[in-house]
C-alpha positions as CSV (number, residue, x, y, z in Angstrom):
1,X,12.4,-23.9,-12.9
2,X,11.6,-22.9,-9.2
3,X,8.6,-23.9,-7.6
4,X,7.5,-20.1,-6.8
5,X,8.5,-16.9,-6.9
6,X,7.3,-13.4,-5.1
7,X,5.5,-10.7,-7.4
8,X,5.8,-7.5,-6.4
9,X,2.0,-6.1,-6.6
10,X,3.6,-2.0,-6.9
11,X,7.0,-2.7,-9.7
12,X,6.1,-6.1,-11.4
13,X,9.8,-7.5,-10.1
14,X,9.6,-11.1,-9.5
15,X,11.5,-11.6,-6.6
16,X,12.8,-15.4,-6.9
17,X,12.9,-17.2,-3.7
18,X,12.6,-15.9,0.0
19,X,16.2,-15.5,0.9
20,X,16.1,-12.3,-1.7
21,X,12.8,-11.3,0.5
22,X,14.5,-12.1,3.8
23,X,17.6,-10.2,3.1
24,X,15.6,-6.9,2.2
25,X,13.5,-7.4,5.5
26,X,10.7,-8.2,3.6
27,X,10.6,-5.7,1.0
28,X,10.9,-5.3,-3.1
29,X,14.3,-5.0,-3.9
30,X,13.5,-2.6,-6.2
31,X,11.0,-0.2,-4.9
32,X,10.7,-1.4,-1.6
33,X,7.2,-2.1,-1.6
34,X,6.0,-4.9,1.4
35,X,3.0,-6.3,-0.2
36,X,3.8,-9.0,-2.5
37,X,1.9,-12.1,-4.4
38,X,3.2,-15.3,-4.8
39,X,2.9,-17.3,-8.2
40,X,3.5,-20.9,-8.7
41,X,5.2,-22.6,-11.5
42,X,2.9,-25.7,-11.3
43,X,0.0,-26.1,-13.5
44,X,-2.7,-24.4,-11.3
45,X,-5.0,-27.0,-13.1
46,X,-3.7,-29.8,-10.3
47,X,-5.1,-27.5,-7.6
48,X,-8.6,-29.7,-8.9
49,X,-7.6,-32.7,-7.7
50,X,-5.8,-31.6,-4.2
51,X,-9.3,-30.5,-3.6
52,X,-11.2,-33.5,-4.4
53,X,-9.0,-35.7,-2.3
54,X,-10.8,-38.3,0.4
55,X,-11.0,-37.0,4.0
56,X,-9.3,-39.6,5.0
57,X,-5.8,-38.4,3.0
58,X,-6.0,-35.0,3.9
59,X,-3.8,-35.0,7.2
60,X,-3.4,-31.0,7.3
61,X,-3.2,-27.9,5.0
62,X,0.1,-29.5,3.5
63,X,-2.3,-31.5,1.3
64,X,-1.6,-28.3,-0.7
65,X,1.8,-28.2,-0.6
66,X,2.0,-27.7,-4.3
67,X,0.7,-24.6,-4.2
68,X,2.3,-23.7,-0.8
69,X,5.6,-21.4,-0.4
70,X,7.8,-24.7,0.3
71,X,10.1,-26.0,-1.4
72,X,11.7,-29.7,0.7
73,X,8.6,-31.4,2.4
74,X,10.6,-32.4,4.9
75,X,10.7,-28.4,6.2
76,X,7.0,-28.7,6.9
77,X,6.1,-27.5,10.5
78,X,2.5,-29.3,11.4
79,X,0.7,-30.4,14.0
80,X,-2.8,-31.7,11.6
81,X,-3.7,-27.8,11.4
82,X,-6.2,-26.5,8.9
83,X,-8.7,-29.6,8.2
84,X,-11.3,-28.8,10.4
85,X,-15.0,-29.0,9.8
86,X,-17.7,-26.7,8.3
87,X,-20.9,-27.5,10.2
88,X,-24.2,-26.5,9.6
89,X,-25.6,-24.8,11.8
90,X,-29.6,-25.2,11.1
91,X,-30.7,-23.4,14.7
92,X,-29.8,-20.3,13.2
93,X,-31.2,-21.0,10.1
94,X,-34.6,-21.5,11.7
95,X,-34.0,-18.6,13.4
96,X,-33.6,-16.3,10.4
97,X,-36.8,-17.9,9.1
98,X,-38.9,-17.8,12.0
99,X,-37.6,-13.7,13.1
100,X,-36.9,-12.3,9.7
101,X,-38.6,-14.7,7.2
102,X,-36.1,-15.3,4.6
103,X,-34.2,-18.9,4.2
104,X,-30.7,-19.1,4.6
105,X,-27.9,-21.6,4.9
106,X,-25.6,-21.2,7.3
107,X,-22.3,-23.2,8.3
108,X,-19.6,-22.4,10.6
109,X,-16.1,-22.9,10.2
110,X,-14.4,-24.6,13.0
111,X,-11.3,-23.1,13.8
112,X,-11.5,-24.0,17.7
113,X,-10.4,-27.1,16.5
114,X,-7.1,-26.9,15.1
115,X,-4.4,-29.0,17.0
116,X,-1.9,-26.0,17.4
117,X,-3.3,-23.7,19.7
118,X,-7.5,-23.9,18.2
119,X,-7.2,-20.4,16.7
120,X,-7.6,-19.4,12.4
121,X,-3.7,-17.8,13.4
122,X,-2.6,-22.0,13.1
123,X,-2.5,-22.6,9.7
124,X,-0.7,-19.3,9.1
125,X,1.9,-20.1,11.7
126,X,2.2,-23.5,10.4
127,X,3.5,-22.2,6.8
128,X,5.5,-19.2,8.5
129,X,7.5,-21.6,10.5
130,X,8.0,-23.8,8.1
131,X,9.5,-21.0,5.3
132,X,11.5,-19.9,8.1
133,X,13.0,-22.9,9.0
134,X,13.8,-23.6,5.3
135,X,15.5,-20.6,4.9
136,X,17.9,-21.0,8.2
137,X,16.0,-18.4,10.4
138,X,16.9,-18.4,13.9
139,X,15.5,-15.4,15.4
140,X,11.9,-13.5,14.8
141,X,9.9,-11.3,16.3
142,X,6.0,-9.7,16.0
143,X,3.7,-7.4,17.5
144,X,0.2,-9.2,18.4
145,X,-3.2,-8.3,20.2
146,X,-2.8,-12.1,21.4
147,X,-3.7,-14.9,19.0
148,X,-1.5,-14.9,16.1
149,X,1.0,-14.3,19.0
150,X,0.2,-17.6,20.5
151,X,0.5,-19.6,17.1
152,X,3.9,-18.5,16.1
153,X,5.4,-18.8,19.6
154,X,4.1,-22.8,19.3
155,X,4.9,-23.4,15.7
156,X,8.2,-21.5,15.9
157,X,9.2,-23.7,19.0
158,X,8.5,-26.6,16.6
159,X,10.8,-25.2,14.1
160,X,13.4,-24.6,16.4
161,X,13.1,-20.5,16.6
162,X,13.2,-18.2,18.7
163,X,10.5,-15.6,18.8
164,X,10.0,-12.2,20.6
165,X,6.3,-11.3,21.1
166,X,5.1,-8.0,21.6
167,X,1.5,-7.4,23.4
168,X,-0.1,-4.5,24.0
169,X,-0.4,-3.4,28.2
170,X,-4.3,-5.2,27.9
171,X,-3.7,-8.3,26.6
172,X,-4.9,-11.5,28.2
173,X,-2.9,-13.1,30.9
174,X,-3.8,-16.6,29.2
175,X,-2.0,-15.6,25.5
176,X,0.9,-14.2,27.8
177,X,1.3,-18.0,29.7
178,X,1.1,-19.3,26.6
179,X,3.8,-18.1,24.8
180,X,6.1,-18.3,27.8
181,X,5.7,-21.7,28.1
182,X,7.0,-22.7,25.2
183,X,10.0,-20.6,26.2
184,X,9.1,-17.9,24.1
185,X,9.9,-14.2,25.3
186,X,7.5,-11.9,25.8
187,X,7.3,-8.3,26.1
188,X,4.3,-6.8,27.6
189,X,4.4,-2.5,26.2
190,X,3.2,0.1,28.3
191,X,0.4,0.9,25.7
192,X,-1.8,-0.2,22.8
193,X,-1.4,-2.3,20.2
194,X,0.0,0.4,18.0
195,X,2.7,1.2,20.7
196,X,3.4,-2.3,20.7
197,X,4.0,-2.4,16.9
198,X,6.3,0.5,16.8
199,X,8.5,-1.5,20.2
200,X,8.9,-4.5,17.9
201,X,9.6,-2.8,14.9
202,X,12.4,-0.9,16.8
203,X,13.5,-4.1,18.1
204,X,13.7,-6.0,14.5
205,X,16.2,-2.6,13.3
206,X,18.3,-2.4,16.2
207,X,18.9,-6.6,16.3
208,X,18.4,-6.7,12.3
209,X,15.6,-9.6,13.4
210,X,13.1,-10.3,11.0
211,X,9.6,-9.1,11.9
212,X,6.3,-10.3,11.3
213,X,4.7,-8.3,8.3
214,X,1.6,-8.5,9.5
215,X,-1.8,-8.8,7.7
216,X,-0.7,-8.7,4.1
217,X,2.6,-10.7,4.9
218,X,2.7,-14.0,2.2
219,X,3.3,-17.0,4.6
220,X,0.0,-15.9,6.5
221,X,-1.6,-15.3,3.5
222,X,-0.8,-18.0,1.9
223,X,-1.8,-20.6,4.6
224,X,-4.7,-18.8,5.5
225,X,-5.9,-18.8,1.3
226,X,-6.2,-22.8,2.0
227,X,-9.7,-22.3,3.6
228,X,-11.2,-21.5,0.5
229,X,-9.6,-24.7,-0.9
230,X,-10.9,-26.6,2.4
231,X,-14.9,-25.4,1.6
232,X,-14.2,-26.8,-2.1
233,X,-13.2,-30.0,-0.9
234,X,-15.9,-30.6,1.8
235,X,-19.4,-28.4,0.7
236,X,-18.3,-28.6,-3.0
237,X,-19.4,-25.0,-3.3
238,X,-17.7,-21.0,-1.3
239,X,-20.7,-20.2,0.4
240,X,-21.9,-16.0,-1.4
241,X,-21.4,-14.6,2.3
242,X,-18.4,-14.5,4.8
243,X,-19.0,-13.4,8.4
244,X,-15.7,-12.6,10.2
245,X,-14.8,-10.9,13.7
246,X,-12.5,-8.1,12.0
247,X,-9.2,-6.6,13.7
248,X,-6.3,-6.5,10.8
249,X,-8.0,-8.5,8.5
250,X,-6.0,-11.4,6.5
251,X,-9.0,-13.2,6.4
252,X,-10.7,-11.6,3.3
253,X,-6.9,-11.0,1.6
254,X,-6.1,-14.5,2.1
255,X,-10.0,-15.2,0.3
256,X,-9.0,-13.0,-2.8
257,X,-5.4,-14.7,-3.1
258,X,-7.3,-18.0,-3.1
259,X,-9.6,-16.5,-5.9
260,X,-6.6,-15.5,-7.7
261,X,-4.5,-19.2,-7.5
262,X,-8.3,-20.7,-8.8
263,X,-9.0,-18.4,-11.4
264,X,-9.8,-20.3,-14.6
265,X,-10.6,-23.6,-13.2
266,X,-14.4,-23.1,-12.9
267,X,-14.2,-24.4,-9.1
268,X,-15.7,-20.4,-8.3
269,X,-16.8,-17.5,-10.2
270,X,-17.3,-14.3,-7.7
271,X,-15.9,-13.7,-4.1
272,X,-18.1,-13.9,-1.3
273,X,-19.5,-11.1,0.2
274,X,-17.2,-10.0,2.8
275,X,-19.3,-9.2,6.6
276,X,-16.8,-7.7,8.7
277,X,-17.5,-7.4,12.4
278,X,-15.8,-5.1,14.9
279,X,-16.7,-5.2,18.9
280,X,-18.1,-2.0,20.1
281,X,-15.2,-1.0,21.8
282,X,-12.9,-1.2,19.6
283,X,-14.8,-0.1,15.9
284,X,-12.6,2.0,13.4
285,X,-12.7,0.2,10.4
286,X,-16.6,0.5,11.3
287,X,-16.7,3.5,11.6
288,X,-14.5,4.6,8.8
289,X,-16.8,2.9,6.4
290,X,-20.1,4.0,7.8
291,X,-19.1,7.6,7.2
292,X,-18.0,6.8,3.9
293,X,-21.3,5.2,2.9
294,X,-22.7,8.2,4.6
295,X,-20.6,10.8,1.8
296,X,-20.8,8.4,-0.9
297,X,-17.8,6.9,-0.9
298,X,-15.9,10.4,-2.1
299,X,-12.6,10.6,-3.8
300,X,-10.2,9.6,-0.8
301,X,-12.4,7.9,1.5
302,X,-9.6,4.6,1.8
303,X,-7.6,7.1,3.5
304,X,-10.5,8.6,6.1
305,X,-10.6,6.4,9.4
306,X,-10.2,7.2,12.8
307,X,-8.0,5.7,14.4
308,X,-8.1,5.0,18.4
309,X,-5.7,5.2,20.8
310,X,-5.9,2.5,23.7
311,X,-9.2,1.3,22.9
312,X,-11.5,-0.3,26.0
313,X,-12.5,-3.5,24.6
314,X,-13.3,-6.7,26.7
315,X,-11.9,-8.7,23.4
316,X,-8.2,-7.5,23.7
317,X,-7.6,-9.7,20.3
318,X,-9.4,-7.7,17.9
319,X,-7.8,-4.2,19.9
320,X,-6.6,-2.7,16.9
321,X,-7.3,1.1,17.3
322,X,-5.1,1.8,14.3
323,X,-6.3,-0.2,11.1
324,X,-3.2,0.3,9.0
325,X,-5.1,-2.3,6.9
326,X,-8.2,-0.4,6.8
327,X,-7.8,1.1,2.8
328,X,-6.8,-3.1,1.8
329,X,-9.8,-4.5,3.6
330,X,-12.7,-1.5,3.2
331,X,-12.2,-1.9,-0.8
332,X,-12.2,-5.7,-1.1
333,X,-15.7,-5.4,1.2
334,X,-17.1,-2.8,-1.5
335,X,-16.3,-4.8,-4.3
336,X,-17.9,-7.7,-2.8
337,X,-20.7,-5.7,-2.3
338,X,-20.6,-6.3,1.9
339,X,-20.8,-4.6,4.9
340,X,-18.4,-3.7,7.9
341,X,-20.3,-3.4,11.1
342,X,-20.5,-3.4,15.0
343,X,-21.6,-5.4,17.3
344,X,-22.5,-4.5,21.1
345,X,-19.9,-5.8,23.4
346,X,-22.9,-6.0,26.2
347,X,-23.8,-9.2,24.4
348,X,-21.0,-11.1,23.5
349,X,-21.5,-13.2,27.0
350,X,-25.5,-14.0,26.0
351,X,-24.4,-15.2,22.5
352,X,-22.0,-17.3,23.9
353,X,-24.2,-18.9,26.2
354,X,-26.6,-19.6,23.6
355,X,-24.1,-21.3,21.0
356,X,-22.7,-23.5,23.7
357,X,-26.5,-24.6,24.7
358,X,-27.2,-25.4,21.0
359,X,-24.3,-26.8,19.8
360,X,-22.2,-27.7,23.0
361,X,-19.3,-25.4,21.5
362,X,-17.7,-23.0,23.8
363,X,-16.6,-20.2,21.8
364,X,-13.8,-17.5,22.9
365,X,-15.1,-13.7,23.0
366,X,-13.7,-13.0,19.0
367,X,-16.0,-15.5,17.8
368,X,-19.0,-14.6,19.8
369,X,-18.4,-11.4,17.8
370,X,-18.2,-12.9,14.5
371,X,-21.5,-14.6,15.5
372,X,-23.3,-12.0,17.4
373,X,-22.2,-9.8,13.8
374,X,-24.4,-12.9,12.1
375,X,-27.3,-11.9,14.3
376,X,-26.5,-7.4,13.8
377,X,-26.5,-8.6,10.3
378,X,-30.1,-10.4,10.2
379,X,-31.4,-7.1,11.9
380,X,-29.6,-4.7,8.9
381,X,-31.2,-6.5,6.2
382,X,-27.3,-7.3,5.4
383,X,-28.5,-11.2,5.1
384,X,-30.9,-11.9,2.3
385,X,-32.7,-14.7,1.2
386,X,-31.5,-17.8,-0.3
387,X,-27.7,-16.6,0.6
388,X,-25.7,-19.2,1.9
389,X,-23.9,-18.0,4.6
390,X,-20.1,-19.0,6.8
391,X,-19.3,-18.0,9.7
392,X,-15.6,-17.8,11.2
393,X,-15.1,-19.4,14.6
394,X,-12.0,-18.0,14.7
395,X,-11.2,-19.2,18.6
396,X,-12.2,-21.5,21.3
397,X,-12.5,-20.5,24.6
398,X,-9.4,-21.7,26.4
399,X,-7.3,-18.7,26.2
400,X,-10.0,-16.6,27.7
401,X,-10.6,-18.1,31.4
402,X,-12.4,-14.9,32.6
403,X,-14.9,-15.1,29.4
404,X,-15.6,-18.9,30.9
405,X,-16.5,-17.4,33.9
406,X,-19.2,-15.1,32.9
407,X,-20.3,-17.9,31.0
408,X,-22.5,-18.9,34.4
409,X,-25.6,-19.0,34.3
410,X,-27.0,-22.2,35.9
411,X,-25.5,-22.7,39.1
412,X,-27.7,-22.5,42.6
413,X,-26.0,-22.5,46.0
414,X,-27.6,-24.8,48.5
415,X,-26.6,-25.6,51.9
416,X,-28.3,-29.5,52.1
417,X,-30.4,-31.4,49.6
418,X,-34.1,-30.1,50.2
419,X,-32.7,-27.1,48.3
420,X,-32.4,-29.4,45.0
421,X,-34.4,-29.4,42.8
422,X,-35.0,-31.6,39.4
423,X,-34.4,-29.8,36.5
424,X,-35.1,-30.2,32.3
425,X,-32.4,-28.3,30.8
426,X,-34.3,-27.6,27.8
427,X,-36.2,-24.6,30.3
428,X,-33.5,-22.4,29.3
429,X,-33.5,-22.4,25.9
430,X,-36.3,-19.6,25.5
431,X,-34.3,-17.8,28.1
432,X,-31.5,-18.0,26.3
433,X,-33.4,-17.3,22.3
434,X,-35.4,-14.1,24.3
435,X,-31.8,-12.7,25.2
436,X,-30.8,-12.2,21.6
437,X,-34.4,-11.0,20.6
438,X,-34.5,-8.5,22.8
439,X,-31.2,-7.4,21.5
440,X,-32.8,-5.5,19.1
441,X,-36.0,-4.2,20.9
């Protein structure tokens, strides 16, 4: 019996192994539909003790190989990706107490630290590579705003592939010097991310390469479902709300495929509620949703969203004007009961300031979205109490030198020492709490 198989979520066909998917271009050979699930043949019963495994023998999100789409071991692409710490973060809980009276949990999930490139894109590039190289790929290409762009371009380089990478005209120079340094090519489009989609798709035809499928394609999904697996093993428990900076949205798919593999097991009963947060500049999914709350959700309201053509946003990795994804991810946040909002761009800089003074963790601009979107949703009322509460740090810093920059807030210019001055950092704490208060007055 094979280890897995595909199931095509519009026929039913059980497509048996990835060469059949591959040699379709990643479609259902019998209706052609491109969003599939995969199903294991192992007793989903064993998934139990993957997740109470010691920290000390979990090395990386192979620890669920099992229930991975791998077949030899000995294919796996890794660099330690995907066990990375959920910390609580108590400062915000006192915040929520103290501002808005209610008690909370709150933890954030650490994705800064994965050894690939410190993005959530790692453990999705680590399985992609690795189901690639197994089935003899040499040659792939996808369309990215910047991160997931980065991890594949590493992880592929592992493998051995090569990978053409195509970036809308705005994104960062930093995810550009990435990927050519591990002798990746890239091509920069003269327009947005949706421009840069339809380059690479053209690109995959006229070379008959294989292209990324994006948000709903099964090696992300089914690396990315290992979180879920990951909160099991370390809290013992899938914190009731998910905060997440929103641009296609694999994140809450990966969640539900994760809900589907555990089903039965009594490890989890209902999915999180899904808090997706979009930066002001770049909002449709937002803004999709908020006029279908407005209507009352009316018959066809998955298929009315705007949809934005070269959107000004100083976070270039959640530019997705055109939310092909919006009808997938707007209907898992209803049935969880959550929210899709906005956060104001004008603050990313002060929320990043603040988590670096409390925590000493410089995030990247995505996740000072992700957290300011914790903060928009304390104001809402989205947060209630006694919810226990994650938050995605979906990035680190590095790749965003200019966000460093603005980072600044300290430094004095002297010309000799009788300009010094002794200081106690601890002065700019208020400073730093009163910039996010006033946020909202």
């Amino acid at each position: 019996m094979s280890k897995f198989h595909l199931h095509c979520t519009k026929c039913g066909y059980d497509i048996p192994d990835f060469k059949e998917w591959f040699d379709y271009m990643q479609k259902c050979s019998k209706c052609g539909c491109t969003i599939v699930d995969v199903e294991y043949s192992r007793d989903y019963s064993e998934l139990k003790n993957l997740i109470n495994a010691k920290n000390g023998d979990v090395k990386s999100i192979w620890n669920y190989f099992d229930f991975l789409p791998l077949n030899d071991k000995n294919n796996a692409i890794s660099r330690g990706e995907g066990v990375i710490p959920l910390e609580r973060w108590a400062f915000l809980e006192k915040f929520a107490k103290e501002e808005y009276g209610i008690n909370i949990k709150t933890h954030a999930y650490r994705n800064d630290l994965n050894p690939g490139t410190g993005t959530f894109k790692d453990v999705a590039a680590a399985v992609a590579a690795s189901v690639l190289k197994e089935n003899g790929v040499t040659e792939f290409c996808i369309a990215s705003t910047g991160n997931i762009a980065n991890a594949y371009a590493h992880y592929l380089a592992e493998a051995g592939i090569s990978i053409a990478v195509f970036v809308p005209r705005e994104a960062l120079m930093a995810n550009e010097a990435e990927v050519n340094s591990y002798g990746q090519r890239l091509f920069r489009v003269d327009g947005d991310y949706a421009e840069a989609k339809k380059v690479a798709a053209a690109y995959s035809k006229k070379y008959n390469i294989l292209m990324s499928g994006g948000n709903t394609d099964p090696m992300r999904v089914e690396g990315k479902k290992t979180m879920v697996f990951e909160w099991l093993r370390q809290i013992g428990e899938v914190p009731n709300v998910y905060v997440q900076a929103l641009s296609g949205g694999t994140g809450p798919i990966a969640i539900e495929k994760a809900y589907k593999d555990l089903n039965g097991l009594g490890l989890v009963d209902k999915m999180p509620r899904f808090v997706m947060v979009q930066p002001s500049g770049c909002a449709p999914m937002t803004h999709g949703w908020e006029k279908a709350k407005m209507d009352g959700f009316p018959e066809g309201w998955l298929s009315d969203y705007p949809s934005y053509q070269n959107p000004q946003t100083k976070v270039p990795t959640l530019a997705t004007g055109t939310p092909g994804t919006y009808p997938i991810i707007a209907n898992l946040v209803k049935r969880t009961n959550g929210e899709i909002i906005e956060f104001n761009e004008a603050h990313l800089v002060d929320v990043a300031r603040l988590i670096a003074y409390e925590t000493t963790i410089r995030i990247g601009p995505a996740a000072a979205v992700a957290v300011g979107g914790f903060f928009e949703a304390l104001h809402k009322g989205v947060l209630k109490d006694g919810d226990n509460v994650l938050v995605n740090v979906g990035e680190g810093v590095g790749r965003a030198p200019d966000f460093v920059e603005e980072m600044m807030y300290t430094t004095k210019h002297v010309s000799n020492v009788e300009e010094c001055e002794r200081f106690d950092r601890e002065v700019y704490r208020q400073e730093l709490w009163d910039k996010v208060k006033n946020m909202y007055k």
